[in-house]
N, C-alpha and C positions, 0 to 999 in steps of 0.2 A: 413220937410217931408223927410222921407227917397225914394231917387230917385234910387237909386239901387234895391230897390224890383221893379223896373219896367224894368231893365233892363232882370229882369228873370221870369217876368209874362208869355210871351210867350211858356216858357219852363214848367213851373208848369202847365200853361191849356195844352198840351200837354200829361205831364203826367199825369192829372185827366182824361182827355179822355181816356189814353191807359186802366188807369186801370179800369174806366170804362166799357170798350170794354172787358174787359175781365171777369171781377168781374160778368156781368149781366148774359151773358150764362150759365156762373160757376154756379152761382146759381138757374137757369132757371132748369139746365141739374139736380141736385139734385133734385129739387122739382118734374121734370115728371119721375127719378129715382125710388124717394120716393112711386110716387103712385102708380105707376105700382107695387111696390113691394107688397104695401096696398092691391089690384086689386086681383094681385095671391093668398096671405092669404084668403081675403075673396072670392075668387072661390074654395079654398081648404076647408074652413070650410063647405060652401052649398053642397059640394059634400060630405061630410063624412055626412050632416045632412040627403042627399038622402039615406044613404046605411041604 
């Protein structure tokens, strides 16, 4: 068994958490970016279909 990958497991969960910690919001922040953009279009078309 390779004993050296354990010598840097610590550091690898580490780094899956950091990027975690980052990667989730990232794509959190696009997804209520996206809808709100959704939101405006389709408030934009209801109002041209009023006039």
């Amino acid at each position: 068994m390779n004993w050296k990958f354990l010598e840097h497991t610590s550091l690898l969960l580490h780094i899956l958490a950091a990027k975690t910690l980052i990667l989730c919001p990232a794509f959190a922040g696009v997804k209520i970016y996206q809808r709100k953009n959704l939101e405006a279009k389709q408030q934009k078309l209801e109002a041209q279909k009023k006039k």
